[in-house]
C-alpha positions in Angstrom: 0.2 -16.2 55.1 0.3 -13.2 53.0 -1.9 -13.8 49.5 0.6 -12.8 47.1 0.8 -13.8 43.1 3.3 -17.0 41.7 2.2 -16.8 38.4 -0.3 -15.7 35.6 -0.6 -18.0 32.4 -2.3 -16.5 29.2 -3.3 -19.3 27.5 -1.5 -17.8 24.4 -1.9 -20.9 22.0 -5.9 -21.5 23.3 -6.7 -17.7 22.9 -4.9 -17.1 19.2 -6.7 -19.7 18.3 -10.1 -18.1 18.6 -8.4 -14.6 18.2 -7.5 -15.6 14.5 -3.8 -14.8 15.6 -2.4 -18.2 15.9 -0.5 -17.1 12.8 1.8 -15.0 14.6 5.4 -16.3 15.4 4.9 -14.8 18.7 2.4 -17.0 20.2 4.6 -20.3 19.3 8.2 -18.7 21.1 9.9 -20.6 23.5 8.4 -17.3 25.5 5.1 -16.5 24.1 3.4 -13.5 23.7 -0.4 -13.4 23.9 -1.9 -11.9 20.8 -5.2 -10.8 21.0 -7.9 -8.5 19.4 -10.3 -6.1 21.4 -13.4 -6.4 22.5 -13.4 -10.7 22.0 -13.1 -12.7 25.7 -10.0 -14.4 26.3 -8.7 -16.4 29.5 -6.3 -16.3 31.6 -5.2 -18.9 35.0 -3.8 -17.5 38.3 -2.0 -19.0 40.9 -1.4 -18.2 44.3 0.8 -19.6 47.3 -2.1 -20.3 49.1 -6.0 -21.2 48.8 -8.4 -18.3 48.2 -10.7 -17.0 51.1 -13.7 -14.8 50.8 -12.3 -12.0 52.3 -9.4 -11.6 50.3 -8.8 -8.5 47.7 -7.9 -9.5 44.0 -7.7 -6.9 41.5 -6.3 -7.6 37.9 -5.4 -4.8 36.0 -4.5 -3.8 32.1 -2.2 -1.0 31.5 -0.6 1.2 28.2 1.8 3.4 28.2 3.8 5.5 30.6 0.8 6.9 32.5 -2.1 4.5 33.0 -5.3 6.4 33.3 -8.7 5.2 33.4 -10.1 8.2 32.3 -7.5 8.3 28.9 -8.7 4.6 28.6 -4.9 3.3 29.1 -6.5 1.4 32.5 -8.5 -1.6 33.0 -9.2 -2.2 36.5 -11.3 -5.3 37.7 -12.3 -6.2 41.3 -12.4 -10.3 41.0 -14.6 -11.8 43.6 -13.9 -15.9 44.0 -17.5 -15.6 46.0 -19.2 -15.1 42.7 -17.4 -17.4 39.9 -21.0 -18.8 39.0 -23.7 -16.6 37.0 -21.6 -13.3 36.2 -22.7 -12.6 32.9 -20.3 -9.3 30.7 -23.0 -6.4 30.3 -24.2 -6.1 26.5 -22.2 -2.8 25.9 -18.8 -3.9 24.9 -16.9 -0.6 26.1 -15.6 -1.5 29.0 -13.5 -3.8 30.7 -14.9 -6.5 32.0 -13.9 -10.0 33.9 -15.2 -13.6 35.6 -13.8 -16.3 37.6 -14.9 -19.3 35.2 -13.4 -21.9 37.7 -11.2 -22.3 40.8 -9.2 -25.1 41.9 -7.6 -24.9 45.4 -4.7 -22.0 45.0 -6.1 -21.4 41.1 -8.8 -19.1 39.7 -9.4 -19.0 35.8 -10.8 -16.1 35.0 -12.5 -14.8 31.5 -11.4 -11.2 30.5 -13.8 -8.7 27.7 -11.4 -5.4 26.8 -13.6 -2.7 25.3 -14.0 -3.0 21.5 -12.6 0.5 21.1 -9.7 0.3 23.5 -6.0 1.3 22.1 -3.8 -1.0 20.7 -0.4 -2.1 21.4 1.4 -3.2 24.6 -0.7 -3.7 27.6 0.7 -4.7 30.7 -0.7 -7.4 32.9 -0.4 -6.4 36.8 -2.7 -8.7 39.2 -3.1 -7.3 42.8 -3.6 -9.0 46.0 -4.8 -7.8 49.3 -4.5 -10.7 52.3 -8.2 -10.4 53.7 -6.8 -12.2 57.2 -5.0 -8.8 57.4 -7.6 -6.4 56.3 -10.0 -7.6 58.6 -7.8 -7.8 61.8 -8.5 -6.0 64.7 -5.7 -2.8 64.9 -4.1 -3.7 62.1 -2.6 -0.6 59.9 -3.5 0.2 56.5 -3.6 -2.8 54.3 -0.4 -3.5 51.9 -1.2 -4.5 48.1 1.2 -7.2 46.2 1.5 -6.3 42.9 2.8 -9.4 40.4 3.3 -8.0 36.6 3.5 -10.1 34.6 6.9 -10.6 32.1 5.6 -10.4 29.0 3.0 -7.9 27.5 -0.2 -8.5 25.8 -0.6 -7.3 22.4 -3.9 -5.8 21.8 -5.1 -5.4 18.2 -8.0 -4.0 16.1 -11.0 -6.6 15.9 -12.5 -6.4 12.7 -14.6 -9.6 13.2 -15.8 -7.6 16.1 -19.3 -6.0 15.5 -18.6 -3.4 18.2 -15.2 -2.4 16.4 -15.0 0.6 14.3 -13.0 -1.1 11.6 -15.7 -4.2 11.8 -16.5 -5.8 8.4 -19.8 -7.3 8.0 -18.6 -9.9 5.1 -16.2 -11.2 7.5 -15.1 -14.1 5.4 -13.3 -11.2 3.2 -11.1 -10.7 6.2 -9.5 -14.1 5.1 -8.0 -12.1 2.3 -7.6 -8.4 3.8 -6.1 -9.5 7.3 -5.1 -12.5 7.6 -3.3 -13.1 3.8 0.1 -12.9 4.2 1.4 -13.3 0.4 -0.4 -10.9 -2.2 0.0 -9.3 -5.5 0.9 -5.4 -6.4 -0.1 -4.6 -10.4 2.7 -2.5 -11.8 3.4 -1.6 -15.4 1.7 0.6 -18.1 -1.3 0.4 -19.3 -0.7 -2.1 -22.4 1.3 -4.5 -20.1 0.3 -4.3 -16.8 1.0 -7.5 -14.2 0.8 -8.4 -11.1 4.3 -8.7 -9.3 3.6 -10.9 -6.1 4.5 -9.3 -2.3 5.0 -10.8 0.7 3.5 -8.8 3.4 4.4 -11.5 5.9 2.8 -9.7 9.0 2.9 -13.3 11.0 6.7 -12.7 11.3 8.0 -12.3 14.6 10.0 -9.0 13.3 7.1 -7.4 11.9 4.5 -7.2 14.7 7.3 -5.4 16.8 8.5 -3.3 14.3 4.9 -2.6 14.0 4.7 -1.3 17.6 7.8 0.5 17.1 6.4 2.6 14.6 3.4 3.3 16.7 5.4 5.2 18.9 7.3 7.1 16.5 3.5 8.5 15.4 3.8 10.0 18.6 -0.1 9.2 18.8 -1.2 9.5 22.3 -1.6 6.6 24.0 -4.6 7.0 24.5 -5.6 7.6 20.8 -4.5 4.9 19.6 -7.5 2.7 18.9 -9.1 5.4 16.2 -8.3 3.8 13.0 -8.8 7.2 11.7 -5.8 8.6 13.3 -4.1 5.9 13.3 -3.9 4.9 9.6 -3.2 8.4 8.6 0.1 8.5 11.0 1.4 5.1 9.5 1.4 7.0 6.0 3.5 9.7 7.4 5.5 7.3 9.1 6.0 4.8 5.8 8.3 7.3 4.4 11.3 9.4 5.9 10.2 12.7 4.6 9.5 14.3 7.6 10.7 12.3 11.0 12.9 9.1 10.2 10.1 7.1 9.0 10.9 3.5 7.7 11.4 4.0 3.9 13.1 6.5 1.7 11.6 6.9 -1.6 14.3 7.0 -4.8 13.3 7.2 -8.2 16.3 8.1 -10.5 17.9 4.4 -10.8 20.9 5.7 -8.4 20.6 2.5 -5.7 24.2 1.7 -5.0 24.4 3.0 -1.3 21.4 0.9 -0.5 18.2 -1.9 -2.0 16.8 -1.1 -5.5 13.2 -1.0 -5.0 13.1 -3.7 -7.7 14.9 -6.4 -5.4 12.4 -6.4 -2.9 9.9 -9.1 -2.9 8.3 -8.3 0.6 8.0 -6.3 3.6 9.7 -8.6 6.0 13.0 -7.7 5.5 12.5 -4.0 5.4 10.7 -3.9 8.3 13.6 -6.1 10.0 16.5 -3.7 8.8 13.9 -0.8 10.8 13.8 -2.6 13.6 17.3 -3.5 14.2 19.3 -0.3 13.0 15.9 2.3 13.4 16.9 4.2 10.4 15.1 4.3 7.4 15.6 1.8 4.8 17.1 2.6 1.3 15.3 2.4 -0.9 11.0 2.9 -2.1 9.0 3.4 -4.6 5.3 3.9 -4.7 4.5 0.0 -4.8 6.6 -0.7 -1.8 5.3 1.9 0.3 1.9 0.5 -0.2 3.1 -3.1 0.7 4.6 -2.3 3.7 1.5 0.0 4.8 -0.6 -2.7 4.0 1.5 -5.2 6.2 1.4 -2.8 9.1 -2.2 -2.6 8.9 -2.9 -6.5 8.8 -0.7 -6.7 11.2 -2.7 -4.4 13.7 -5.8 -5.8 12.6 -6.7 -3.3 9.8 -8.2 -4.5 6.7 -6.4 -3.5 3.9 -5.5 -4.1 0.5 -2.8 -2.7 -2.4 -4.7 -0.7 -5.0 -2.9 0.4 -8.2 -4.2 3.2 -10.4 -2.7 2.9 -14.5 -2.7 6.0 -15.7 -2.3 8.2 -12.0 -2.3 12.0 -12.2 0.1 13.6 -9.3 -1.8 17.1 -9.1 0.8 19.4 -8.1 -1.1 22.8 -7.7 -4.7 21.8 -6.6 -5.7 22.1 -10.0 -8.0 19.1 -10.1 -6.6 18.8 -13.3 -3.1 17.5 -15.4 -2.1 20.8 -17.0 1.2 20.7 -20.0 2.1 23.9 -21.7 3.9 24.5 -25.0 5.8 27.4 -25.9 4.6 29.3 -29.0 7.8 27.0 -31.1 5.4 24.2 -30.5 7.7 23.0 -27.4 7.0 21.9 -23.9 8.0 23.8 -21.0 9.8 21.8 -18.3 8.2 23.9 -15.7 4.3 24.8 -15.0 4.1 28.3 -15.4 0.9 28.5 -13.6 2.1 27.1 -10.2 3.3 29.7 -8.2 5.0 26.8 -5.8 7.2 25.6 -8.3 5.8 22.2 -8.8 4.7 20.8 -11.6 2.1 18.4 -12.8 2.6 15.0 -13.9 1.2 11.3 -14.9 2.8 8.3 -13.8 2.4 4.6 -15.8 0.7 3.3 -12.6 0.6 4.8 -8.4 -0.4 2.3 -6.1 -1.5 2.9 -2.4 -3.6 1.4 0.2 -7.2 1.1 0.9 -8.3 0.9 4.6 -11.7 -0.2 5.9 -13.3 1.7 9.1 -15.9 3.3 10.5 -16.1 7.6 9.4 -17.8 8.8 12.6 -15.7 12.3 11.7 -17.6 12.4 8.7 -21.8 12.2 7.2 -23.0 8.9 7.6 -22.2 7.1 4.4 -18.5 7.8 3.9 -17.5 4.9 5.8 -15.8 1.3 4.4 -13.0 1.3 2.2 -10.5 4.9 2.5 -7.9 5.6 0.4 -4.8 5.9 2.5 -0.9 6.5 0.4 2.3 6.3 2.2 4.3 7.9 -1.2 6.1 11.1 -0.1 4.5 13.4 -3.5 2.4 16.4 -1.4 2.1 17.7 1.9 -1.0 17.5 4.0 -1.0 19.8 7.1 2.3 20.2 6.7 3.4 16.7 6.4 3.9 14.2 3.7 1.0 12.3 4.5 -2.1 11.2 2.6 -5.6 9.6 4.2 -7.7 8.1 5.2 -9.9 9.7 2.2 -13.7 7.7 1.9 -13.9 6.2 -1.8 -17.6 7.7 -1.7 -16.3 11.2 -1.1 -13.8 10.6 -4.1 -16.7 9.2 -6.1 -18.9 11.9 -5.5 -16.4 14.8 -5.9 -16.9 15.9 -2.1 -14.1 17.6 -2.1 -14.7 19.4 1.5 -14.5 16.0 3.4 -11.4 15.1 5.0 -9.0 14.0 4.2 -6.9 14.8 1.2 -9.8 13.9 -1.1 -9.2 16.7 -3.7 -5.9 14.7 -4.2 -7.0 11.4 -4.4 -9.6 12.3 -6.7 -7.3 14.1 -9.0 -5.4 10.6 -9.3 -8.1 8.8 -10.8 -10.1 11.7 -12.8 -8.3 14.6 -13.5 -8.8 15.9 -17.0 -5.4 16.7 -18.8 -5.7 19.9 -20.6 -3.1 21.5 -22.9 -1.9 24.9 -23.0 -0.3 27.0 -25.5 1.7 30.2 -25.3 -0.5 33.5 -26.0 0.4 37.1 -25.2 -3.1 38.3 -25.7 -4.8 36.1 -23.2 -5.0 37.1 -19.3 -3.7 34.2 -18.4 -0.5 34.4 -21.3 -1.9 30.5 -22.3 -4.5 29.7 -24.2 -6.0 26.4 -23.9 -5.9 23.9 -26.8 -6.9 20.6 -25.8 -8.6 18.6 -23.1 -8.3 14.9 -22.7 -11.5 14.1 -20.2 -10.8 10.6 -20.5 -6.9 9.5 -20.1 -6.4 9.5 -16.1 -7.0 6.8 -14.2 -8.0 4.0 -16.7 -8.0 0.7 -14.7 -7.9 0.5 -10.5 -6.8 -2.9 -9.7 -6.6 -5.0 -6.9 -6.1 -8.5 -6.1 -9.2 -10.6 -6.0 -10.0 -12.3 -2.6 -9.5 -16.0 -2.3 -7.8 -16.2 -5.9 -4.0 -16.4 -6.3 -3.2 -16.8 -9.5 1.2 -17.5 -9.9 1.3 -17.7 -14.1 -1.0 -15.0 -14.8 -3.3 -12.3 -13.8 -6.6 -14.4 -13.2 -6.7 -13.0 -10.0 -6.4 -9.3 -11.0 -10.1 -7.6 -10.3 -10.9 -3.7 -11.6 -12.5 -1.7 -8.6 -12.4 1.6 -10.7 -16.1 2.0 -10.3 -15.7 2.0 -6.4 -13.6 5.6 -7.3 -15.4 7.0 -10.0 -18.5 6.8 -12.6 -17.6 5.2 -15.8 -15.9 7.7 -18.1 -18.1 9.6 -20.3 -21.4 9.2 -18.1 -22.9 12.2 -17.1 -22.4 10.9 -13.1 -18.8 10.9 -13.9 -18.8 14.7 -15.4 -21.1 15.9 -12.5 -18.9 14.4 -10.1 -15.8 16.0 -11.3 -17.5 19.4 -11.8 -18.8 19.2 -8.0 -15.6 18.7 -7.0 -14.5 21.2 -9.6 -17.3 23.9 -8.0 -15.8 23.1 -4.6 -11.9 24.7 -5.3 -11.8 28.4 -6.1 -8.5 27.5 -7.7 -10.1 24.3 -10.0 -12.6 26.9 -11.4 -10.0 29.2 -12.3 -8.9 26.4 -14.9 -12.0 24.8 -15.7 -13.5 27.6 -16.7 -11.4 28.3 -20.0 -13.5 27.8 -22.9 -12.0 24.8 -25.1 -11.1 25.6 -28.4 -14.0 25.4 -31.2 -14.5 22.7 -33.4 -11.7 21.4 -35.8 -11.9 20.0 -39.3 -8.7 17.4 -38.7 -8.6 14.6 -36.9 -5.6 12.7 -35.3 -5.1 9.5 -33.4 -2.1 8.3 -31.9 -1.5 4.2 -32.3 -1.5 2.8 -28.7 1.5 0.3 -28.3 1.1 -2.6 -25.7 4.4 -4.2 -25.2 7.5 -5.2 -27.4 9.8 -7.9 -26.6 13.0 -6.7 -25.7 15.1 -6.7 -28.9 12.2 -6.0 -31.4 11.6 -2.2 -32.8 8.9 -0.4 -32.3 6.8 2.5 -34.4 5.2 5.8 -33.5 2.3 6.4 -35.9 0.1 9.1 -36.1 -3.5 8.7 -38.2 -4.2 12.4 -39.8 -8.1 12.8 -40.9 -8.8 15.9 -43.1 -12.7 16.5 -43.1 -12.9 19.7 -44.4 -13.1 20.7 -48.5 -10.0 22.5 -47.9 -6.0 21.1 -48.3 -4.5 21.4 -44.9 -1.2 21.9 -43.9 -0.3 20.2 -41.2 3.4 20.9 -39.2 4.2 18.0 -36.5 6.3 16.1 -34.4 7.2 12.9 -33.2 9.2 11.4 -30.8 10.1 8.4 -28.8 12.2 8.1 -24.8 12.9 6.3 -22.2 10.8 7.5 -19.0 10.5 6.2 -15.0 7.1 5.2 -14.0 6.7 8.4 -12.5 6.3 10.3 -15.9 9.6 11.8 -15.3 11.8 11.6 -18.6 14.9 10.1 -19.1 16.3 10.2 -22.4 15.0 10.9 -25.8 16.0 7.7 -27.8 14.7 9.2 -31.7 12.4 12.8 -33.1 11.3 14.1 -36.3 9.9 17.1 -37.6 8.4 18.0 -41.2 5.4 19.8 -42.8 2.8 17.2 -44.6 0.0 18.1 -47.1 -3.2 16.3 -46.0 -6.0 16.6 -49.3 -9.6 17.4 -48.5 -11.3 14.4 -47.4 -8.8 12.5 -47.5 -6.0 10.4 -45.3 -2.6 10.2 -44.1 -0.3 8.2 -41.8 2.8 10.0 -39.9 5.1 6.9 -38.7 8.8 7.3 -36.6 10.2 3.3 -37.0 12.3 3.2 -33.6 15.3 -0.5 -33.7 16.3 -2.0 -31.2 19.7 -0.7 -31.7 18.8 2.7 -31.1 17.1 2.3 -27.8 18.8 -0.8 -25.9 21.6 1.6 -24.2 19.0 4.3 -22.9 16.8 2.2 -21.1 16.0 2.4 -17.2 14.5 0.9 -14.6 11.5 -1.1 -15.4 11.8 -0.7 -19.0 9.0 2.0 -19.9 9.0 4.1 -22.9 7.1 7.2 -23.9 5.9 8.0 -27.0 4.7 11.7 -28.0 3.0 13.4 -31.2 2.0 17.3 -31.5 1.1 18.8 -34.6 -0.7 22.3 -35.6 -3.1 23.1 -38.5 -1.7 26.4 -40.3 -4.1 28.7 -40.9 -6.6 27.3 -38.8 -4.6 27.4 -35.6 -5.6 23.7 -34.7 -3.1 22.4 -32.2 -3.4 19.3 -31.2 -0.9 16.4 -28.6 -1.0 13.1 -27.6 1.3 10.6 -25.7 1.3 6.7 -24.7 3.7 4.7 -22.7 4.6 1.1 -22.9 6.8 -1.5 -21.4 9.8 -3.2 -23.3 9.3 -6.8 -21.7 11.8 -9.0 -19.8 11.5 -12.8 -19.6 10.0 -14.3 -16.5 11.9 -16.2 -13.7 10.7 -19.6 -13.6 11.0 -21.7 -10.4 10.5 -25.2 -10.1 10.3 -27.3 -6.9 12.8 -30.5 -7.4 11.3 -32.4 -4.7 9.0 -33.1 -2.2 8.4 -30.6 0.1 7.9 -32.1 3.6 7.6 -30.1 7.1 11.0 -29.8 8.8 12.5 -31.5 5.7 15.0 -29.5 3.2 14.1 -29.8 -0.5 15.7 -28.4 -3.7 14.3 -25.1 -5.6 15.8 -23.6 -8.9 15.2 -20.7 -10.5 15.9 -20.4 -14.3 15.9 -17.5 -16.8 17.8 -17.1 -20.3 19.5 -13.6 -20.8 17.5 -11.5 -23.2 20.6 -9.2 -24.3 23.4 -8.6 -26.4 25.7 -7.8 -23.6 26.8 -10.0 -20.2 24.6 -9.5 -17.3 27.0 -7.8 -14.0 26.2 -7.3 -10.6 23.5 -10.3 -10.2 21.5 -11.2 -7.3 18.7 -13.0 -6.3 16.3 -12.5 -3.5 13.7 -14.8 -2.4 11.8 -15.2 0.6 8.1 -16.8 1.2 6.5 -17.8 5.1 7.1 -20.7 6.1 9.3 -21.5 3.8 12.2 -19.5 4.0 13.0 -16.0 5.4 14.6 -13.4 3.2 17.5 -14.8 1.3 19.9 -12.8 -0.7 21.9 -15.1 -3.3 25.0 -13.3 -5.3 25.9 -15.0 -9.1 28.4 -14.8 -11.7 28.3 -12.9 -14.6 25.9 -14.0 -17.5 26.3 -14.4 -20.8 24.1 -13.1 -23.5 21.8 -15.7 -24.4 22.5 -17.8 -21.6 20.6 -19.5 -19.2 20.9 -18.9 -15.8 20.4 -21.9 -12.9 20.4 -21.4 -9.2 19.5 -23.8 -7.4 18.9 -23.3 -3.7 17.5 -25.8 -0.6 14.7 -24.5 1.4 13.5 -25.8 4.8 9.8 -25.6 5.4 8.2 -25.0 8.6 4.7 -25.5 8.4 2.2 -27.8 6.2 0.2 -25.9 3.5 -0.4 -24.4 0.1 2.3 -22.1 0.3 3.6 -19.0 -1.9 7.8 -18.6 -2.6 8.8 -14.9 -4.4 11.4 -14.5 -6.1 13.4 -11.2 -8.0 16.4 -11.4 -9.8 18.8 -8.2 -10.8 21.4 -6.9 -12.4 23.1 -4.1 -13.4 21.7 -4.0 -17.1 18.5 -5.6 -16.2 15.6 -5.7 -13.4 12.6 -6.8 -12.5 13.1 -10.0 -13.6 10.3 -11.7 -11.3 8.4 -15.3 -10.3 6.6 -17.2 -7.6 5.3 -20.3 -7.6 2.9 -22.5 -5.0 4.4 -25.1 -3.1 2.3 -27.9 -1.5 4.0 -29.0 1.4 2.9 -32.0 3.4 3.3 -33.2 7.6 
């Protein structure tokens, strides 16, 4: 009888579980998928119509992609001989692939399988091959016919960072608790004053994630073959994050115009963005910064990547390659709406807060040093080679100002240290500007990240600064020699740098920081004036107050005055612009931020001087409490509650709410709400699985957003 294959079994629940990818959905499907990560053994069983005899021919083999080559590492290809099941030991390298029969029983072999710790991931085919050893061995007999069986359902191959061998390995593995296998986080958005975290479900265990994962893969266009150099690999997903250049999965918005698709404020995870991908494959409306750098970060844990969400308050977006945050004034004391200095049109800017992603891998491509944790953001702001991509770019390199390692670290170190000069209007300099003020100290004031282990649902507890994994602290000389060696490496960064700052002045200003108002309080701008000289000074200014999007872009200017003020030698003054509630409720948008702006001049000593702070006008929180007992398979009751903070009915209102294994992305419509009233939904959840386990939830409407809560639920067998 001819040795052919009746079927291959993968073990899919017994190898996730030492894979750490028991997790995924797809491993527990009526048809399950075998998830796996390289260069760890796993097992498989095969069965044959007939008992095994020594001379018979069984090859198994792994393939990926279209054109299988051994030589583009896309084929595995392992003799297996049943003669030799005891004492086969794997060689020490781990770049191959490598196999042994563990056991046979009659027509079954079990056989243990090592792929190479830097093979590709994504789909591999299984394909075992048999060649009857009666007929190879006959006298006469022709040339010997293989059976191929393939097996029906892929294996999914994924990075290994518990893997020593692995280029993305992490040697404090229990971290990867947090940056792989987490599937509920935090993102810190907000101003300075009043920053929080908002919590994100990256839900990569869902069984619509890891394919819309793969799906993405091949819209890299990545070869094949290329595919297991985290390198490459995390610098395509940030080109493919957005839909700038080639129908990636999100398109980034940022004016408050959302009615032909999501607000970004709605979402609460990357499940159901990812799902809308997958099923339609055109890009999902809409994304801001935050939510490019949650889904990034899902598709990463989801591959096997380490990664985390990183937000910068305070973020410069250098627009010329300046190093540097560059305003100019007109000689009437105004600012110009454009950057004069930019020949490409662009013009710089500072948003509230940016947030990306931080990868960890290997830097072979780069000095030894420069590897662990790269800077890697998905937002569509600049071009790199052409495309609107940004990363990987080594945290040391942007710490040290090593400008001339790839890639993108000029940028990334512009976002956390760029000095913001001033410019003002003057015919008689070269350069038509002179400069009149440089703030060394205003970009990139906290980096934050969520703590490992720590999930804090009422607070920010779990909130932990990594600024000094970016940058010296401000004001030490590592910091300034930093900068300057970055400075030293762009011809164009000297050219702005170099301009002398203005001499020493003899009046002194300071701009009151505000925090946060509640919504429905006023608010001041106030400007401290300190005269040190012998000498009255008159001193012309300006104040103002607007409504701005996170990005620094400005909306609408909600009050501004103007006047001349005396200040007396030696002595003191206070400028103050009292901004009610009345005056700024109707020019609000999206997330509530306002800017506040002061610029005043010294006549007769040609002391110019600006300043500006933003701050967030705070909503209430959504508070969700659990009515019963949650039990596995069981439904119990949830309600989410928040009083209306306004003067005017709330329209439009949804709520969204989703958390694993609780309940999947659920979009709930509601009436109308009354100012000062308190809204109630209540809403019945099933839960799946036993644990401590995270719900998010956002509620909208069309006069007020992120309006957001999450809570823990213990749920019991």
């Amino acid at each position: 009888m001819e040795l052919q294959v009746e079927n291959v079994h993968l073990y899919e629940r017994q190898n996730a579980e030492e894979h750490r990818t028991v997790m995924f959905e797809q491993v527990h499907a009526e048809v399950p998928r075998a998830v796996l990560r390289r260069g760890q053994p796993f097992f498989l069983a095969i069965r044959f119509n007939r008992d095994l005899a020594p001379e018979d021919v069984v090859t198994l083999i792994f393939t990926l992609g279209p054109e299988p080559h051994a030589m583009r590492d896309t084929l595995g290809r392992m003799r297996l001989a049943p003669w030799q099941a005891d004492g086969v030991e794997f060689d020490d390298h781990a770049y191959k692939w490598e196999s042994r029969i563990t056991a046979m029983d009659v027509n079954t072999i079990t056989v243990e399988v090592r792929s190479p710790a830097d093979a590709p991931v994504g789909e591999w085919q299984v394909i075992v091959e048999t060649i009857d050893g009666a007929a190879l061995g006959a006298p006469d007999a022709g040339p010997a016919y293989a059976f191929p069986y393939q097996h029906p359902v892929p294996v999914s191959l994924l990075f290994n960072p518990w893997e020593k061998h692995d280029s993305v390995y992490m040697e404090e593995t229990a971290l990867l608790d947090e940056f792989v296998l987490n599937d509920v986080g935090k993102v810190w958005v907000g101003p300075m004053g009043f920053t929080k975290g908002r919590e994100w479900v990256f839900g990569q265990f869902d069984e619509r994630v890891l394919p819309a994962a793969l799906m993405v893969l091949e819209r890299t266009g990545i070869p094949h073959s290329e595919r297991g150099d985290p390198v490459r690999m995390s610098r395509a997903l940030t080109k493919l994050v957005n839909a700038n250049d080639d129908g990636g999965v999100l398109i980034g918005r940022w004016d408050g115009q959302y009615e032909d698709g999501t607000a970004p404020s709605c979402w609460t995870g990357s499940v159901a963005i990812l799902e809308e991908y997958l099923n339609t494959g055109v890009s999902v409306r809409y994304g801001q910064c935050w939510i490019f750098a949650g889904v990034l970060c899902t598709l990463c844990r989801v591959l096997g990547l380490p990664a985390r969400v990183v937000s910068c308050l305070v973020s410069a977006h250098d627009a010329n390659s300046s190093l540097s945050v560059d305003r100019f004034y007109s000689d009437e004391r105004d600012e110009l709406p454009w950057d004069p200095l930019n020949p490409s049109g662009g013009k710089d800017s500072i948003w509230n807060y940016h947030v990306w992603t931080d990868v960890w891998m290997a830097r072979p491509d780069l000095p030894s040093g420069y590897g662990g944790w790269q800077a890697c953001d998905a937002t569509p702001q600049e071009t790199s080679d052409s495309f609107y991509q940004c990363g990987p770019a080594s945290l040391e390199a942007i710490r040290r100002g090593e400008v001339g390692l790839k890639y993108d670290v000029p940028f990334m170190l512009a976002s956390v240290n760029a000095d913001v000069i001033r410019w003002i209007e003057d015919p008689s300099s070269d350069l038509g500007f002179t400069r009149i003020d440089s703030n060394k100290y205003h970009i990139g004031r906290r980096i934050l990240t969520k703590t490992p282990f720590i999930f804090d649902h009422v607070g920010d507890d779990d909130c932990d600064d990594i600024i000094d994994l970016y940058k010296a602290p401000e004001g030490t000389n590592m910091e300034r020699i930093s900068l300057l060696n970055a400075v030293r490496g762009s011809a164009r960064a000297k050219r702005f740098y170099d301009v002398p700052p203005p001499e020493y002045d003899d009046v002194s200003f300071t701009l009151n920081d505000i925090d946060k108002i509640q919504i429905g309080e006023p608010f001041a701008v106030e400007v401290h004036i300190e005269n040190r000289s012998g000498q009255e000074r008159l001193v012309r200014a300006a104040l103002s107050a607007g409504s701005v999007y996170y990005t620094g872009v400005k909306a609408h200017i909600v009050k501004k005055a103007s006047g001349d003020f005396l200040v007396q030698p030696y002595a003191s003054d206070v400028l103050r612009l009292t901004v009610e509630a009345e005056e700024y409720i109707d020019k609000m948008v999206e997330y509530n931020n306002m800017k506040i702006f002061a610029l005043a001049s010294v006549d007769g000593t040609k002391q110019t001087w600006a300043a500006e702070d933003d701050f967030q006008i705070t909503v209430p929180t959504l508070n969700i409490t659990v009515l019963d007992q949650p039990t596995v398979g069981e439904s119990c009751s949830v309600v989410f509650e928040f009083q209306n903070p306004l003067q005017l009915p709330l329209t439009d209102c949804s709520l969204r709410s989703e958390g694993p294994g609780l309940v999947r992305n659920s979009v709930l419509t509601y009436r109308d709400v009354m100012p000062g009233e308190t809204l109630r939904i209540e809403q019945r959840i099933w839960p799946q699985r036993a644990g401590s386990l995270k719900l998010v939830a956002a509620f909208s409407a069309r006069e007020l957003i992120n309006v957001t809560g999450s809570v823990l639920v213990e749920v019991v067998e």
